[in-house]
C-alpha positions as CSV (number, residue, x, y, z in Angstrom):
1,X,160.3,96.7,61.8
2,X,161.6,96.8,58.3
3,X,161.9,95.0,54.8
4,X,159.5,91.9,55.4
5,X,158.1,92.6,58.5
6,X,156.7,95.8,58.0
7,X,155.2,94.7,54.4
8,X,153.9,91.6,56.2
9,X,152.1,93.7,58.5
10,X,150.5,96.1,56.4
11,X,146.7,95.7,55.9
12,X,146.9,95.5,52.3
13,X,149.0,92.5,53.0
14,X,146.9,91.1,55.9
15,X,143.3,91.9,53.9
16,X,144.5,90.3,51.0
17,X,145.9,87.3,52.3
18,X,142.4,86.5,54.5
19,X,140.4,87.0,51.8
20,X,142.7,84.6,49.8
21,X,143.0,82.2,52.2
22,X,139.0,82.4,52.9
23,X,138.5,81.7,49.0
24,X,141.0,78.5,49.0
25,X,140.1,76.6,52.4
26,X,135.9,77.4,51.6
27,X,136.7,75.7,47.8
28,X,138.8,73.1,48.8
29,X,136.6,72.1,51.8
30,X,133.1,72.4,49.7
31,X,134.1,70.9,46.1
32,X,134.9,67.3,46.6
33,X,136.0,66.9,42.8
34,X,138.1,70.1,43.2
35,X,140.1,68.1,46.4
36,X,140.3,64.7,44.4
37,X,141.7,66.8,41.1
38,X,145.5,65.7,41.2
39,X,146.9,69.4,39.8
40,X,144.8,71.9,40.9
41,X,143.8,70.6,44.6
42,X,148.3,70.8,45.0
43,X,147.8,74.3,43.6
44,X,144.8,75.3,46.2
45,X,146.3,73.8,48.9
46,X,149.8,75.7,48.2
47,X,147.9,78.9,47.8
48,X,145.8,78.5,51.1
49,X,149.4,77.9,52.8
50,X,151.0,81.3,51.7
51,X,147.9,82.8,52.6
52,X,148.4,81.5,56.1
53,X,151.8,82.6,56.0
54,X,151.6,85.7,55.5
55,X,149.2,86.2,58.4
56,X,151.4,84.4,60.9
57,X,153.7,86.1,59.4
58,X,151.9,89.5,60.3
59,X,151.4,88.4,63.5
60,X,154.6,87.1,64.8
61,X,156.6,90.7,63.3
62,X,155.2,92.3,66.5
63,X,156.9,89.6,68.3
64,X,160.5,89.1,69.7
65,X,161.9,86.4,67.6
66,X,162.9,84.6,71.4
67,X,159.6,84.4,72.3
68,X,158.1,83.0,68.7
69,X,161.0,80.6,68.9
70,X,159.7,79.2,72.6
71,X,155.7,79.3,71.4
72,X,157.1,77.1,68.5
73,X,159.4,74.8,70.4
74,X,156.1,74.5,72.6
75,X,154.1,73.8,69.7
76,X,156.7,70.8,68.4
77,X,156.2,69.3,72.1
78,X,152.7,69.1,72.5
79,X,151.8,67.8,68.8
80,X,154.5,65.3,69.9
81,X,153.0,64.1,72.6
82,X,149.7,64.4,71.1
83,X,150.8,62.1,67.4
84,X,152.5,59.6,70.1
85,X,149.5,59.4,72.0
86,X,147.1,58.9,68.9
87,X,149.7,56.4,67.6
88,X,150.6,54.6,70.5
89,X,147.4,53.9,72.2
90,X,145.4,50.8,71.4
91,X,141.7,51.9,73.4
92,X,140.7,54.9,71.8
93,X,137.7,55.1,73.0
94,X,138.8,55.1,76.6
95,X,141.7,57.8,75.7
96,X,138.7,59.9,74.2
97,X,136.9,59.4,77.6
98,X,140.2,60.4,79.7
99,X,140.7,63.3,77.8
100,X,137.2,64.5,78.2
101,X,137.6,64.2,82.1
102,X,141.3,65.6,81.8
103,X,139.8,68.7,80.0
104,X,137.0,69.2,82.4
105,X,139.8,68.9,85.2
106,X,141.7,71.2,83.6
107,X,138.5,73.9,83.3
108,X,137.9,73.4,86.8
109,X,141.8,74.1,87.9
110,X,142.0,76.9,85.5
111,X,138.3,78.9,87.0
112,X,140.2,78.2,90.5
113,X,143.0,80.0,89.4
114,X,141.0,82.5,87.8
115,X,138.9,83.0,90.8
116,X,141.8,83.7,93.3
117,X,143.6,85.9,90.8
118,X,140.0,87.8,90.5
119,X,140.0,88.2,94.2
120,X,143.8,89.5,94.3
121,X,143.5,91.9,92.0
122,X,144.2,90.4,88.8
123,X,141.6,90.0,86.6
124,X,142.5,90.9,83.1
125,X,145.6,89.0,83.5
126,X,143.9,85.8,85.0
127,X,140.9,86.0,82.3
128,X,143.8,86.0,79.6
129,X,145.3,83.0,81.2
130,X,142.1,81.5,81.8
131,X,141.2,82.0,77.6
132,X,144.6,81.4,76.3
133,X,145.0,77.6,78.4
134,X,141.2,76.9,77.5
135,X,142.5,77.6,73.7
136,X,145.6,75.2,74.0
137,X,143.4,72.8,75.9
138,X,140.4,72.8,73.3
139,X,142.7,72.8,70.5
140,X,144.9,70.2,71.6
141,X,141.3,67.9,71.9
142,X,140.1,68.6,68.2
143,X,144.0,67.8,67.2
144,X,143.3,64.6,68.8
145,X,139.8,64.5,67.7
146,X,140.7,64.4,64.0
147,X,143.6,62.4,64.2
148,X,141.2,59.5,65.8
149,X,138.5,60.3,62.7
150,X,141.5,60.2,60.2
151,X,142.9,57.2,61.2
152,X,139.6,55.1,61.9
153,X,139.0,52.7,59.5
154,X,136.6,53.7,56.9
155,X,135.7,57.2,57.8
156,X,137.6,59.1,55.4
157,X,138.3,57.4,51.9
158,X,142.2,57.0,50.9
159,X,141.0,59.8,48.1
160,X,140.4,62.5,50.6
161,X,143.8,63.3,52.4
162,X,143.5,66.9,51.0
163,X,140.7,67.2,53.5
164,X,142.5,65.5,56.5
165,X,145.7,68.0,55.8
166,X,143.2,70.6,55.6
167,X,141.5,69.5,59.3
168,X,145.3,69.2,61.3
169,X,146.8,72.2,59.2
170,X,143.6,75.0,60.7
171,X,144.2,73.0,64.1
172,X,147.6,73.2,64.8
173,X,147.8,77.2,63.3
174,X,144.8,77.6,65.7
175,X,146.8,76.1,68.5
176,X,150.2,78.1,67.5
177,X,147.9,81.4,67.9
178,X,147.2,80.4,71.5
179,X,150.4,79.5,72.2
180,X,151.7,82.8,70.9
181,X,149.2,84.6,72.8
182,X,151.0,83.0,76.2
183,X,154.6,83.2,75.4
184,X,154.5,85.9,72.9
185,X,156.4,89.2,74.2
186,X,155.7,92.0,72.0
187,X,159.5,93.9,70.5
C-alpha cells in the first residue's frame, strides 16, 4: 500500500475524518435552520461526504480493487431494483407488508443455513454469513423504508431534501459496508 492508500489508512486520517463526519451529520440532522440555509447546509453536506470518503476510502485500501469493484456492481443492482420497486409500485402498503414477510423468510432460511453450517463444523464462517445477509437484508428494508417516507405526500416538506439525502446517503454506505464485508478479499 502506498501514496493514498496508506495515508487513507492511517489513524490520524481515519480519527479525524469520524470525528468530522460525527460533527457534520449530528449538525445537519439537529439544526433545521442550519439544513434550510442555502450556502452553508451545501458546505455541511460536502464536508460530511469527504468525511465519508475517506473512511471508505480507509476501508476499501485493504481490499483487492476486483473485489471492491464486484461489492459496488452489487450495490448498483440492488438500489436498482430497490428505486424501481419504490417507483414502480402503486400499493405501498401491501409492498411494505411483503417485504416484512420476505425479510422474516429470509431470517428463517439464513438460521437454517446457519444451523447446518454450525453442525458441520463451520460456525465462524456461517455466523458471518448469517450477520453480513441480515445487514444487506435490513439495510435494503430501511433503503426502502425511507424512500416510501420521502416520497409520501406531506411527510417531509419540499424545504427539507438536505435531510432525505442525508437518510439514503448513511443507508446505502451502510449497505456498501455489508456488501464489502461478503465480497471483499483482503490484498
Amino acid at each position: 500500500m502506498n501514496g493514498f492508500g496508506a495515508f487513507s489508512t492511517s489513524l490520524g486520517c481515519q480519527l479525524t475524518s469520524f470525528f468530522v463526519y460525527i460533527f457534520s451529520i449530528v449538525a445537519l440532522l439537529c439544526s433545521k435552520n442550519l439544513r434550510q440555509s442555502v450556502p452553508f447546509n451545501y458546505i455541511l453536506l460536502l464536508i460530511f461526504t469527504v468525511a465519508m470518503g475517506f473512511i471508505f476510502a480507509g476501508l476499501t485500501a485493504w481490499l483487492t480493487a476486483a473485489s471492491v469493484l464486484l461489492s459496488i456492481g452489487v450495490l448498483v443492482v440492488t438500489l436498482m431494483c430497490l428505486f424501481a420497486a419504490a417507483l414502480l409500485i402503486k400499493a405501498k402498503a401491501a409492498v411494505l407488508k411483503g417485504i416484512l414477510i420476505g425479510v422474516l423468510v429470509a431470517v428463517f432460511l439464513q438460521l437454517t443455513l446457519c444451523l447446518t453450517m454450525a453442525f458441520s463444523g463451520y460456525i465462524p464462517q456461517g455466523m458471518w454469513i448469517l450477520y453480513c445477509f441480515l445487514g444487506v437484508l435490513i439495510c435494503s428494508a430501511l433503503i426502502y423504508f425511507d424512500l416510501f417516507i420521502i416520497m409520501l405526500a406531506g411527510k417531509y416538506a419540499m424545504d427539507e431534501y438536505i435531510y432525505c439525502a442525508i437518510l439514503l446517503y448513511v443507508d446505502i454506505m451502510r449497505l456498501l459496508l455489508y456488501i464489502l464485508m461478503i465480497f471483499g478479499k483482503g490484498k
